[in-house]
Every structure is written in C-alpha cells, then in structure tokens.
N, C-alpha and C positions, 0 to 999 in steps of 0.2 A: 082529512078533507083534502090537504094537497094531495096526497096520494091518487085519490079517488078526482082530482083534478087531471091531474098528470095521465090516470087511465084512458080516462075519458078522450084526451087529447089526443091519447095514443091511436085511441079507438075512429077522432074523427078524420086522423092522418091518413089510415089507408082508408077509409072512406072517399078522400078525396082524391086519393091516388088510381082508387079504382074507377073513379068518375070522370078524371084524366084519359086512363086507360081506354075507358068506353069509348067517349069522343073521340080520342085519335083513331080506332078502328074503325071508323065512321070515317075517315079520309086523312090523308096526312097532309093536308092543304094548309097553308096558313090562313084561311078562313076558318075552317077545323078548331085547329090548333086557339086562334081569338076565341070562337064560340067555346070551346070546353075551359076558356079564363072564364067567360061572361056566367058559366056555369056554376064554375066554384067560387066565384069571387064571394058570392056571402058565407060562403064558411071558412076562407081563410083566416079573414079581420080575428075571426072569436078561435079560430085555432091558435093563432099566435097569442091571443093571451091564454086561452088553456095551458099551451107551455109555457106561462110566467113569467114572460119576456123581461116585463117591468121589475118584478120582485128578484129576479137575477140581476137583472142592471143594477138595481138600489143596491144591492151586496157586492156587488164588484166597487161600486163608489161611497161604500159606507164611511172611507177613512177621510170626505170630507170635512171643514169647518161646520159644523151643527153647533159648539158651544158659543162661538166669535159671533157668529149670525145666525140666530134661530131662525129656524124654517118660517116663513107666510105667506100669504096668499101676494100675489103679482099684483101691483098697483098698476090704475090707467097710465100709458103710456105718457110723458108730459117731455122730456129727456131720454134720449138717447146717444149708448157711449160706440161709439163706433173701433170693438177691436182688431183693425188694420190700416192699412197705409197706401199709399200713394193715388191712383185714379176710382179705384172700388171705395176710400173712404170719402173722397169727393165725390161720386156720385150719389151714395148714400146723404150727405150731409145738407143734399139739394134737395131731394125725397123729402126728406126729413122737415126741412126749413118749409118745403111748401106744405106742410100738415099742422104747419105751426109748431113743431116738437124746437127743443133746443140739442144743442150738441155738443159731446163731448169727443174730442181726438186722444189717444194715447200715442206716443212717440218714444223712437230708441234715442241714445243721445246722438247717432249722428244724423238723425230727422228733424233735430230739433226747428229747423226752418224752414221745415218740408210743405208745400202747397195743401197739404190736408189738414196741417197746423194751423197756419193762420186763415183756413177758413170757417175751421170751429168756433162754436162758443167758448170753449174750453180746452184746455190740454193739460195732459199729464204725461211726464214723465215714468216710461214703465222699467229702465233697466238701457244697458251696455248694446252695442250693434248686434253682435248675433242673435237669431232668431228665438234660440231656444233660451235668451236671457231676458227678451222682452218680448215679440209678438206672441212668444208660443207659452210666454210665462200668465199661468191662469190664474193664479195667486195675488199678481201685481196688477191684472187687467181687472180681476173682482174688488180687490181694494180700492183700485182709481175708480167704480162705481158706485161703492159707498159711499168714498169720499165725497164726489160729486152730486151724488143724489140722484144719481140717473137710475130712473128705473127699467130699462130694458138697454140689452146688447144685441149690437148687430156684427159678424160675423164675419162679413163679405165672405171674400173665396179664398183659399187656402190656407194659411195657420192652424187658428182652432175651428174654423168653419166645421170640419165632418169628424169634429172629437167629441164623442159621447157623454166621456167625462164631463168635458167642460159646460154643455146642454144642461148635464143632469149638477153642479153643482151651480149654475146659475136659480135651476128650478128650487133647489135645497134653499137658495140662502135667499129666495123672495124677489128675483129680481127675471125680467121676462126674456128668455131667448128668442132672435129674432130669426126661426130657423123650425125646420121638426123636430119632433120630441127625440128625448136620447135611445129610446128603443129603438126607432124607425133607423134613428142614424149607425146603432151598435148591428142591426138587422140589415142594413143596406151596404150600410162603408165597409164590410167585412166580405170583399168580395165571392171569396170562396164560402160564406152562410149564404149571401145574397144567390148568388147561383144554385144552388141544394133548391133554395127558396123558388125562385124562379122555376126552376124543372121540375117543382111539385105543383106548380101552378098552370103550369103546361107550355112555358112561354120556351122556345126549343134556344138551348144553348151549346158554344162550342165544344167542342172533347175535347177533356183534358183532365188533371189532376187539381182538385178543391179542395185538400183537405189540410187538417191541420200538423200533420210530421211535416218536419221541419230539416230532417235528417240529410246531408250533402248524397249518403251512397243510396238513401231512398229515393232519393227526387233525381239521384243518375239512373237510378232504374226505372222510374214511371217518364222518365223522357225518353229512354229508347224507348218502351212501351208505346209510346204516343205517338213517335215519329217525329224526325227531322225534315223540313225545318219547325221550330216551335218559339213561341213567344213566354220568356220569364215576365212575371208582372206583380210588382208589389199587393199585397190582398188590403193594404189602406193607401189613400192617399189619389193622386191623380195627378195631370200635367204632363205626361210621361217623361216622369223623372225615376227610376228605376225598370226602366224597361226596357230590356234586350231579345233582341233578334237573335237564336243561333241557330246558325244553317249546318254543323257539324260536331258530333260526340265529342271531339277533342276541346273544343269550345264551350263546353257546357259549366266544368266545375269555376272556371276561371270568371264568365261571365255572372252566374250564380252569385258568387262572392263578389263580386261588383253592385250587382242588383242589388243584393243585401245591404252593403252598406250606403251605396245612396238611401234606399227606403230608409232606412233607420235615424238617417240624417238629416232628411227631409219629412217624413212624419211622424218617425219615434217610435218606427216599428217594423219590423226586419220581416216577417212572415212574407212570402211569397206565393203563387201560383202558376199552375203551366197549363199553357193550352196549345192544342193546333194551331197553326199559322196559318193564316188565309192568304193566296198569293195576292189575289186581285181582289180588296176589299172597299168598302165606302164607308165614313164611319158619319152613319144618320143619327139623329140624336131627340127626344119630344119631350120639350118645355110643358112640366104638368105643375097643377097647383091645386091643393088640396085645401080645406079650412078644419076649423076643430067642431065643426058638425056633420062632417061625413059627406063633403061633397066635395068631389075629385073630380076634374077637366084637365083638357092637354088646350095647348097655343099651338099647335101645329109643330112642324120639323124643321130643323135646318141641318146641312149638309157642311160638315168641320173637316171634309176629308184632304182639302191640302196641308200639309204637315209639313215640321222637319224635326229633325231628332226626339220624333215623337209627339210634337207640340203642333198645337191650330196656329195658323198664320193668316187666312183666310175663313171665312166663313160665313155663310147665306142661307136665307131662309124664304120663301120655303126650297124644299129640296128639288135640284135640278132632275129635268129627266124622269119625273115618276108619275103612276096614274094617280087617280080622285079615291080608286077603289084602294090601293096601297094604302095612298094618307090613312085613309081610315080605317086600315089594321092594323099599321103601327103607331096609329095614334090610340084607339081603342086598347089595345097591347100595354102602353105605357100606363093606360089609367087601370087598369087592372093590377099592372106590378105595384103600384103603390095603395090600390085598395087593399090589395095583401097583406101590408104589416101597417096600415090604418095612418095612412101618411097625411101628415097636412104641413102647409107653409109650399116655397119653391122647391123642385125638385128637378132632375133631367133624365131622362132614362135612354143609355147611350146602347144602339143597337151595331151592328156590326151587317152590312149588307153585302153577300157577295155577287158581285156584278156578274161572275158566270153561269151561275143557279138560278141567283132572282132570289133567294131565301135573303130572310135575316134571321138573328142571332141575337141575344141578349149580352151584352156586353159588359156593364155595372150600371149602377145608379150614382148618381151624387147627387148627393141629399144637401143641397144649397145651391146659392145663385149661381149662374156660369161667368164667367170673363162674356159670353159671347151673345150675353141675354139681349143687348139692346137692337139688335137684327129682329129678335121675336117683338120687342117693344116700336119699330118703326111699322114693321106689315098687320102687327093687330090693333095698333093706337093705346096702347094700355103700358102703366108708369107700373112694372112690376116690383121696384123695391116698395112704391105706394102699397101694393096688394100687401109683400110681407108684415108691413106693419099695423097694418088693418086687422089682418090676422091673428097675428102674433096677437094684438088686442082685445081677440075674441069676435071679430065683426065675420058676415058670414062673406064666402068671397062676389065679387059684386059684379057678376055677372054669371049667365050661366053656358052651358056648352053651345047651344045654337046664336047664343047672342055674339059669340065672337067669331069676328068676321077679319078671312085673310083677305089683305089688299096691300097688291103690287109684291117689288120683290126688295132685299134690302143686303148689304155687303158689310163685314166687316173687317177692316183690315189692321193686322197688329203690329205696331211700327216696334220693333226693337233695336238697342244698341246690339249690334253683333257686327265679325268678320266674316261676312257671307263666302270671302275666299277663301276663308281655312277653316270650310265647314260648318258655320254658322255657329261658331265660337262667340260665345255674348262678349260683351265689351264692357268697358265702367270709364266714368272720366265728365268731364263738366259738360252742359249744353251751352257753349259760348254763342253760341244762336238759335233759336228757336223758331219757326215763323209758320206756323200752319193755316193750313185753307182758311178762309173763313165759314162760320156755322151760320145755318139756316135752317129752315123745315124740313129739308132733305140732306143736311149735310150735318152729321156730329160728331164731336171729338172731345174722346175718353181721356182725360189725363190728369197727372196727378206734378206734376213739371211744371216751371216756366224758365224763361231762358236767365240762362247763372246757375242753374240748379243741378246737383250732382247724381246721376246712377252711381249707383253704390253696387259696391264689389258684393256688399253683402246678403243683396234681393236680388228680386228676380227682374231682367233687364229692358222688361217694358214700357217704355215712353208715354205712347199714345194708341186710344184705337181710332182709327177712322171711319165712321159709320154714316153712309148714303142710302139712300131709296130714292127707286124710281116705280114706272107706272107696271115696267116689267123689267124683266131679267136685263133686255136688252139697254134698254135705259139708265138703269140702275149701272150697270158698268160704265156705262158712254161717263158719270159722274166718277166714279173708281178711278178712273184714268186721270179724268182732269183734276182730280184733289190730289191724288199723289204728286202726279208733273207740278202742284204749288207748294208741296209740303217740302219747308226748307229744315234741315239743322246741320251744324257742323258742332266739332268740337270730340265728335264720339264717333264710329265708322255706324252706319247703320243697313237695313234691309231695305230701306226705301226703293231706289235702283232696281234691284232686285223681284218685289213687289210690282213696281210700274211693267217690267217686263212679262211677269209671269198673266198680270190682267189684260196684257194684250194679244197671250197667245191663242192660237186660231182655236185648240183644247179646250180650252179652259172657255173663250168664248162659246163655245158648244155646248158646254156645260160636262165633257169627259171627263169626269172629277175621279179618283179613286187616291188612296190613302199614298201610293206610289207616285204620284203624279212628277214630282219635281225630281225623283229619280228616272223615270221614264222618258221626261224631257228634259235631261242635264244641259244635253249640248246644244240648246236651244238656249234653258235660263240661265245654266254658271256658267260667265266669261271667265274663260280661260287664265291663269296667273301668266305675267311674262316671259317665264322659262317655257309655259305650254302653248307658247304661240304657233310655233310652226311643226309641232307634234300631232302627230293624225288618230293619238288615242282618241276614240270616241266621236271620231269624228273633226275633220278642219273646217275651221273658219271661212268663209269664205272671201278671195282678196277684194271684193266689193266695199263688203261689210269692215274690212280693215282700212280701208281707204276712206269708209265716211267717216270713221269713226276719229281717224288720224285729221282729219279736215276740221270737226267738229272740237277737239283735240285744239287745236291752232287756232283757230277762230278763238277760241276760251281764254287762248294765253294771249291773245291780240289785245282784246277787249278786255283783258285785268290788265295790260300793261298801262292803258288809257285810264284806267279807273283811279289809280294807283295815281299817277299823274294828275288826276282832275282833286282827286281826294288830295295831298300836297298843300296842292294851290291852293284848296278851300281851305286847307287848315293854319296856312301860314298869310292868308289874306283877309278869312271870313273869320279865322277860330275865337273871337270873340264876339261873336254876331251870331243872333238867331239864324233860323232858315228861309225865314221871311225876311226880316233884314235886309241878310248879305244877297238875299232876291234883287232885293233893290238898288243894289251897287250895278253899273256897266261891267260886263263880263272883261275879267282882265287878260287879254288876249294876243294885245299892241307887240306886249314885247316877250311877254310869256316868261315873266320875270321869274318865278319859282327856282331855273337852274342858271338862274346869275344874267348881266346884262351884258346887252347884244345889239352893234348895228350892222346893218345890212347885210344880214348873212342868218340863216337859221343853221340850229344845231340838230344834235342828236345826243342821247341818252343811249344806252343798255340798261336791258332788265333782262336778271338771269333767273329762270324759273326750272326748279326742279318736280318733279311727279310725282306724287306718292304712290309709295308699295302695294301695289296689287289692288288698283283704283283704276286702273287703264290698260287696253290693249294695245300698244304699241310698238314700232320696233326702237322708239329711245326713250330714254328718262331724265332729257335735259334739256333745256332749248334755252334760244339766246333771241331775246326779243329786239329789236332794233328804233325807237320810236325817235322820231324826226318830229318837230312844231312845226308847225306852218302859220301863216301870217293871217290867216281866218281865224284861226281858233282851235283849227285841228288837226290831226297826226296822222301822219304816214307812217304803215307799220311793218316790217319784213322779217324775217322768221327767216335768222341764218341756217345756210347747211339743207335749208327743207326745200323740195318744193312747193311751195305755198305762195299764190300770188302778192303781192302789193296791196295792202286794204288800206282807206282813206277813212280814218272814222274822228265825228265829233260827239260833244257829250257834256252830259249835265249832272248834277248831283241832285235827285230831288228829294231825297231824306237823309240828314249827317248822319244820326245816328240807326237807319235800319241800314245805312249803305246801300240805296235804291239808288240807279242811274238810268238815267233816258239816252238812247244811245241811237247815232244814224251810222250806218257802214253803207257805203257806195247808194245814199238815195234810200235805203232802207231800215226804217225805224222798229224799236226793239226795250224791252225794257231789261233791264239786268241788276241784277241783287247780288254784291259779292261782302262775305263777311271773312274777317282777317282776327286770327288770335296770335299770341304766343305763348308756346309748349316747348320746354327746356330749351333756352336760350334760341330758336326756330320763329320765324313767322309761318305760321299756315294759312294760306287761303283756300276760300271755294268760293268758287263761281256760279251760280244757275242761271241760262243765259238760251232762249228758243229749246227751252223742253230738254234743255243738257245739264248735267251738275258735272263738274270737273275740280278736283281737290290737287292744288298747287304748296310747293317750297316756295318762300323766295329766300335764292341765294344771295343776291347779292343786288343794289340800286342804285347807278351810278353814272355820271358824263361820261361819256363814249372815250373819252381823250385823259380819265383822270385813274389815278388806283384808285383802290378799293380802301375805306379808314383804314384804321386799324378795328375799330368799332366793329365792323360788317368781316373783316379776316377774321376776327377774333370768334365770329360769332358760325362763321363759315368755318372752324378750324373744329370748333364744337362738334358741330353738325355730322362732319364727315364722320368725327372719331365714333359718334354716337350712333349713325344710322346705318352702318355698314357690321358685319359682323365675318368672321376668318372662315372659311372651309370647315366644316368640323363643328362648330359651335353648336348646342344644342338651347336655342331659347325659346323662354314661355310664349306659349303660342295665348295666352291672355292671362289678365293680373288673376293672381288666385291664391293658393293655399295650397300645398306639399303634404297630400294625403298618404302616400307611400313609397319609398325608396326601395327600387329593384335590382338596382348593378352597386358593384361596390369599386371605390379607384384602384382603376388597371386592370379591370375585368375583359377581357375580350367578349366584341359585339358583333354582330350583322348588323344590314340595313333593315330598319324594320324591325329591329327588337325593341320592344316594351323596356324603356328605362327606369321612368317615374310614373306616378297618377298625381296629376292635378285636380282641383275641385274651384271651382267659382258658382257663387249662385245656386248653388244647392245641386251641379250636371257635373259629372266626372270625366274627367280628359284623360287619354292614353299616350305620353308623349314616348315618340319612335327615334331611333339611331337614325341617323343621315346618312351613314356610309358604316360600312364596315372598319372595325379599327379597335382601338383599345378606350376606355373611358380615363378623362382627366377633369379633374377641376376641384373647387369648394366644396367639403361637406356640405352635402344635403340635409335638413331634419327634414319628421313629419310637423306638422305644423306652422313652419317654416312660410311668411308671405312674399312672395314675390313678385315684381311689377312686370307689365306686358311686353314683350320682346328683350328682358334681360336675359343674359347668357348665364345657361345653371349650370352648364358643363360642357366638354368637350371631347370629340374621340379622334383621337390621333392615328390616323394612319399606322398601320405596321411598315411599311418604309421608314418614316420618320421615328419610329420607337429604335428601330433596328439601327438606326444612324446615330441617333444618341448612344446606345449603349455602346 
C-alpha cells in the first residue's frame, strides 16, 4: 500500500510539474507565475502527504519519551508555558492574560530576575546560562510543563520556535504546540527542501545550490559554478547569523567554515546553502495565517530591508514604494507557499525583491512569529499572538481575507546594546538607566528590561522595540523621530544615535530602502572614530557639521557641570527630604554654601570632564569646565582652552531620583535629564539635553584653588592605567568567548592578519593585527572568557624585537 502510495505520488509530481510547465509557457510574468500556484495549489496539500511527510517525521522523532508520558489528545488551552525569554515572553504573557489563560516563564539561572519572570504566573527553572543547557533544552522545557500543568507551549521566535522535533514531541506527549505542525516546520525550516518545494510550485526562486552534500571541495565547485559574488546561508535557523558574503574564490573555504560553525552553534545544525547574490536587493516579507481547517490569508507586507550584519534594525509595513497590483501577487504567492505543505498557525514567507528587474524571488519561510510582527499588528488592528492561540486551540481563524483591512503605515525600530563604531559589535553590561518614550495608541514598546536589569553576554543583545503608526508613511516617521530623540539608556553603548540619524535621512524619508542601505550611505550614518576625523576616506566631514557638533559638545559639558553642582547641594541640604518637601524649603542660594563659606566675594570651582571613546567627533577628549556662583542662584560657565563663549545658566532639580533638571541658559528654557553611574572605579555620565546625548568621564570635582584628594587621584590614577592601552595591544573589541586561536607566540604578523575568532551572542568576530610585527602576550585558550577592551595580546614591532635581542 505504501508502495502504491509513493507511486502514485510520484505520478502526481510530474503531473504538477507539467502544469507548472504549461502556465509558464503562457508568460513568464509574475502574474503567470501566481496564476500556475493558484492552479496547483490543490494538488500540492495531498502531494505532500502522498510522500508521507508525517510518517517520516514520526520515524525521525521516534526516540522520543512515549513511556514517561503517553501520547493523548491536546486539552482546552487553560495554561500556557511560555518557552523563551525577554520581550517575545512578555508580549506573549499579555496575549495570554487577556484570554484569561495563566502562565508559565522558564528561566536560565542568570534570568532568574528577568522582567518575564516576575511577570508570570509561574517560573521554572530550566538549566545553566548557555542556550543550549536551558532555552534550547527540550527535555527541561517539557518537564517544566508537566510539572506545571500547562497545557500548551508557546515558542516565540528563535530557540525551539522552527525545531521539528520539539513540535512533534510536544504533539507525542499531549501537550499543544503553539506553532505549525512538525511537518510544515521539517518542510519549510529546511531551506534547501523548502526551495525544491517552492520551484515545483512555480513560486521563481534564486540560482544556486539546495542540496544536501555537504562536502567543503563539493560546494568549492558548485560556487565557481554559480559565480562570484555568492551568498553562504545556513539551510535552518534565521537572524542572519551564519551568513556570509563572498566576493572572491580565495574567500570561500575559510568563510564556509565559519558559516558552519556559527549555524551549528546557533541552531544545532551545520548544513549550508548557496546562492547567487543579488547586488541591489529588498527583502519584502507577507505575514500569512493559516488554521487547522484549511484557511490560509496573508496581513499584507512589510519591508525589513534596512539591515546590519545581516539583521533588521528597521522595519515597516506596508511596503514602501510598491503598486496595489504587486501586493497582491506577493501576497497571493505567500498564501499559496503555505497551502503547499497545508500550513496553519503564524507563518512569514520572506521574498527577496530586486529593485533593478522588479522580480521577486522566494527566499525561505519561517514558520513562527516574527520579532517584526507588531508593525503588521498596528496597520491591521489584529492581536496576532491572540490569532496563535485561538488556533492552536482549534478555533477557525476570525476573520477572513477581505475583512482585513490595511490602515495607515507603522515602524518598527530595534534598540540594541551594541558598538556602532566598531561595527555594530553587540555590547552586554547593566541598564543603569532606562527611560523610554512613553506608550499610547500609536506608540509601543517591546521589551523584556527595566532599568538595573542586565544584557547578557549570553543572548541576543536586544533591549527594546519601538513601534508607532501613523495615518501614513509620512506621519508615522515624523513619530520615529520624536520617540527615539526621548528614548534615554545608559550603562550599555547602544544604536539609538545611530537609528535617530538613519530615520532622518532624505533616503530613507523617500522610502529608497534596499538591503545595502546603511552601506551605501555610510558617510552620511557612521560618524567617523577620532583617528578618522580629518581622513578623506569615503568622504570628509564637513567643518560646518564639526563646528556644531563641537558647540553642542560644550554646551552638554556646561550644563552637566551645573547639574552636578545643583545635584551636591540637593543632596547635602535636601538628602533627607522628599521631592516635595525639600520643594518647600527657600532655594539655598545666599551663600551657596555646598563649597564652604564666603563673604563678599564669589568663587569658582573646576570640573574636569573627560569623553568617551568613539561617542564623539571632536578634535579633543578633555575639557576643563570652569563654573563660577553668582549671588542669584546661578553660574557662569567657561570652557578653557575652547572657543566657546561665556554661558550664564540657572537650574532646578525636578526629579532626585530620574535626575530631570529644568534648566535656563541666557533667557532660554530647556529641560535636561543626566544620569551618572560607576564602572571600575570611573564616574560616567550622560547627558540628553535639546535633542543631544553626550556620554562624559568625570575626572576630577574640585575648588579652583585646592588639590585634588587623594580619594579622586587615586581614582584618576585608576582610570588612566585602565582606559589607555600601549601601540601594539591587541584588545577585545567586546566581551565574548575565544572560539579559535590562529597565531602562535612570536609568530610574525601583517596588519590585517586574522589573529583570533571571538563569538558573543551567538555572531563571530575576526579580530585583526594593528600593525605589522611579531605576536606577544598570555596564552590564549578556546573557550577562554574575556571582558570588553581587555588586552589578549600584543605585537611588537621588529625594531623593538631586534633591540632586545
């Protein structure tokens, strides 16, 4: 009988390949191309069980638990365990709550205090910080389910979200995945089946190599075959986290073996694929939802094409720039690719657009929610993790194609810790302040944080998402802009800055989006590091733009010198008094007793303020603040060595502890929010202050006429030793893990040679020689943790070796 299945399957294979065939000779239009899906679509669904999709899966997962938990049917939803963490488990928990379900959190031990813990009903501990001991542990995540009595899991996005297995072992052991079934997922999340699949459906995808040899001198042959440039791409998983660019054969084997082990690392599977590279691409994407009665709709499109090292940072929906007749062939397109392998629950079907053809391209599917769903959830009105659970439930989906209606347009922006000047290298370390916009109807924010709360080296370094809608495009940004310019944090370097600049370029206001964007306008969005100030790669600055920005620069260290001094006073006059309270005291201002007592004569203080590393365009990294009392109340402020005029400014503390100040400089009022930590024996501040943020040292706080303690030398003595590092040094460009060691001590180097590979966060770093010379320093291991700008080694000049010996 299988046999005589199998035939039959065979039989209605080229059946549909010949009815493919037909219709594209009939035009090679991508109306064509839609109508020969619309054609086969009902004999894919029963093709793909002719070839036994299901009864394979079960045999691949048969070494489940069946004796621990016998199989049974899925109870009503009442409990749900939510297996993930940070903003995706908090948004589910909220879904959740307003369905009335309860919930449960799993946690690594260092989450134990994580914002998705204590907004559960429940939590469990699943296992140790890395991933693959606790989010990606299926065993520990199904056990915390029984324990609890939850009957269904939710998945969010990445871990076990597009793992087969773990679908199909919740299915075994009675408990409801909140997700498509394990076929759809083992058929879709395998890029290279998904694609076979897709080109027999008619949906046109890119050239390249699908299959499954794995072989290093095979896949150096089908990459010349293909042509350079070409794109390596893990065949599970997503995020582009194992995906490289190479532009040349000599780059292929090395970058291969990179790929590889990220994928493996990050989804627990090494398999690869290659495709043509598109130069000028757009990566369009359609929000589809299926149920388990055979009705499939798309939410329209959104456009995820601003990227960096592979990853969305931006993303809006609907798609800029395109006609009513497009939407609805690539939205048509989508719901097709998923009638194919009989998909239900959330799903995304990511297309690949090239802006100089006008074609699209099949790209993959992921088969679960997006990070980028809640852009589709502001422009259609509809609570999509509601739909999953609904689903999941058996309920049929509750609405249908023509009832969903686009309206307006919506952004979403993704706040991570990273060092945007060295490349957008993620970052890990406390939020010692947190302060974002506030939420409304048109204003929301993704997050799984609050302020105290730590990014971990160990995940992925996402904060917040920012998500507005307006009535259009245009509107919608005008809010882009003004939530970012309010969204404060320090403690962590972040992309904020970065972000604000990118949504106000004339580009991107246009809606010019393409997957290159932020490489195509570098010298517009990355300021420059301070060595690259007066360097005319790529283009100079202009001395305008340097001049305001030095202005804006000084102004910032003005008004923290003032803050700083108003803060003092409040703490050594008000610090046992509320805010209201110490309101009600007359402002002590007589004699402005804080730096000791005075007649007839005012003083002055020093405040010495140093800049942080590659946070500013300037030509210095040190300033000497000069602030003077006056017998009003307020300060005169001068900025030695600079030219910068004379500013008179007074000021108020209107909250101790967010450190808000109301501030006047010359007749002009201003509000300013400066938050101040310490980080190895350092004060850090930052400023935000008229649409600037400015991140300061303070060196040193003191009467104009006195030394310095010993307290502030001592801690100034720190500083120096620690923030400076020798010619030669070679340090981690962020905290990570010592994935492989490539020079051995005393090896001669170039500039530019490959020393080490780093890994944080699941992204692999290639850290490079500084200079030509020979390698010195501490054994390296693999495995080896190291914190961010410690020195792992050194290369010493041949001069200097030569002088020694």
């Amino acid at each position: 009988g299988r046999l005589a299945g199998c035939l039959a399957g065979g039989i209605l294979m080229m059946a549909c390949c010949l009815l493919v065939v037909c219709c594209r000779r009939r035009g090679g239009t991508v109306a064509a191309a839609v109508g020969s899906q619309s054609a086969s679509s009902f004999l894919l669904p029963f093709l793909c069980r002719s070839l036994d999709l299901r009864i394979s899966l079960q045999r691949r997962f048969s070494a489940s638990c069946h004796d621990e938990f016998p199989r049974q049917p899925p109870l009503p939803i009442q409990k749900v365990l939510i297996a993930n963490r940070g903003e995706i488990a908090c948004r589910v928990i909220r879904s959740a709550r307003k369905l009335g379900l309860k919930t449960v959190a799993v946690y690594s031990e260092v989450d134990n205090c994580s914002l998705h813990v204590r907004k559960a009903d429940e939590a469990v501990c699943i296992g140790p910080a890395p991933a693959q001991l606790s989010y990606l542990n299926a065993s520990a995540i199904l056990e915390a389910a029984h324990r609890t009595g939850a009957q269904a899991i939710h998945p969010g996005y990445g871990f076990l979200s597009e793992n087969a297995k773990f679908a199909q072992l919740c299915d075994e052991q009675g408990i409801t995945f909140i997700g498509p079934p394990a076929f759809a997922i083992q058929a879709m999340g395998d890029k290279s089946a998904s694609k076979k699949l897709m080109n027999a459906a008619g949906v046109p995808i890119v050239p390249g190599y699908h299959g499954e040899e794995q072989d290093p001198v095979f896949l150096n042959a089908e990459a010349d075959r293909i042509g350079y440039p070409l794109l390596i791409k893990p065949t599970h998983g997503g995020g582009g986290k194992g995906m490289k660019i190479v532009s040349q054969p000599e780059d292929f084997l090395n970058s291969l073996t990179s790929a590889q082990r990220e994928a493996a690392a990050a989804f627990g599977n090494k398999h690869v694929l290659i495709e043509k590279y598109i130069s000028r691409p757009r990566h369009v994407e359609v929000q589809i939802f299926g149920d388990k009665h055979g009705n499939v709709l798309h939410l329209f499109e959104r456009d995820c094409s601003v990227q960096r090292r592979h990853q969305k940072i931006i993303e809006e929906a609907p798609a800029p720039n395109i006609t009513e007749e497009f939407r609805h062939h690539i939205g048509q397109a989508a719901v097709n690719a998923a009638k194919a392998v009989g998909y239900y629950n959330a799903g995304t079907v990511e297309f690949i657009l090239d802006t100089i053809s006008g074609e699209f391209f099949f790209m993959e599917m992921n088969t679960r929610l997006q990070v980028e769903h809640p852009v589709t959830e502001m422009v259609t009105q509809q609570d999509l993790v509601e739909w999953q659970i609904r689903v999941a439930n058996g309920e049929a989906l509750p609405a249908k194609q023509n009832q969903i209606i686009l309206s307006g347009h919506a952004f979403e922006a993704r706040i991570y810790a990273e060092n945007v000047g060295k490349g957008f290298l993620p970052a890990a370390g406390v939020l010692h302040y947190y302060n974002p916009p506030a939420t409304s109807p048109v204003v929301r924010i993704e997050t799984g944080v609050e302020e105290g709360d730590e990014v971990s080296v160990h995940y992925d370094p996402m904060i917040a998402k920012l998500v507005v809608w307006g009535h259009n495009r245009a509107a919608a940004l005008i809010h882009l802009q003004d939530c970012l310019s309010r969204f404060q944090i320090s403690g962590v370097p972040t992309n904020i800055a970065f972000l604000k600049t990118l949504a106000r370029h004339k580009a991107f206001a246009e809606g010019d989006v393409e997957t290159h964007f932020i490489d195509r306008f570098k010298d517009d969005l990355l300021v420059p590091l301070q060595h690259d100030l007066h360097t005319s790669v790529g283009g100079q600055i202009a001395e305008d733009a340097i001049l305001q920005n030095k202005r804006a620069l000084l102004q910032s260290a003005a008004i923290l010198s003032v803050c700083l001094c108003l803060k003092e006073n409040e703490q050594k006059y008000h610090g046992q008094l509320s805010v209201r309270e110490s309101r009600r005291l007359p402002a002590i201002h007589l004699w402005n007793i804080p730096s000791g007592f005075r007649v007839n004569h005012v003083y002055t203080r020093s405040v010495h303020l140093e800049l942080k590393r590659d946070t500013h365009v300037t030509d210095f990294t040190s300033l000497e603040m000069l602030v003077t009392y006056c017998n009003d109340g307020g300060y005169t402020i001068e900025a030695i060595g600079e030219d910068f005029p004379r500013m008179t400014i007074k000021g108020e503390i209107l909250q101790r502890d967010g450190c808000e100040f109301h501030i006047e400089i010359d007749g002009k009022f201003m509000s300013v929010c400066v938050s101040h930590y310490e980080k190895d024996l350092v004060n850090h501040v930052d400023v935000w202050q008229n649409n600037c943020h400015h991140q300061f040292i303070i060196a040193q706080l003191s009467f104009k006429s006195s030394e310095p303690s010993e307290e502030n030398a001592g801690q100034k003595e720190h500083h120096e030793k620690h923030s400076g590092n020798f010619p030669g040094d070679v340090t981690a460009p962020m905290a990570g893990c010592i994935v492989k060691v490539l020079v051995e001590e005393g090896a001669r180097v170039k500039t530019g040679d490959p020393l080490l590979v780093m890994e944080a966060m699941k992204m692999e770093h290639i850290v490079r020689a500084p200079r030509t010379g020979h390698v010195k320093g501490e054994k390296l291991e693999v495995g080896q943790q190291v914190k961010d700008n410690s020195t792992l080694l050194s290369i010493i000049s041949s001069s200097c070796v030569q002088a020694s010996s």
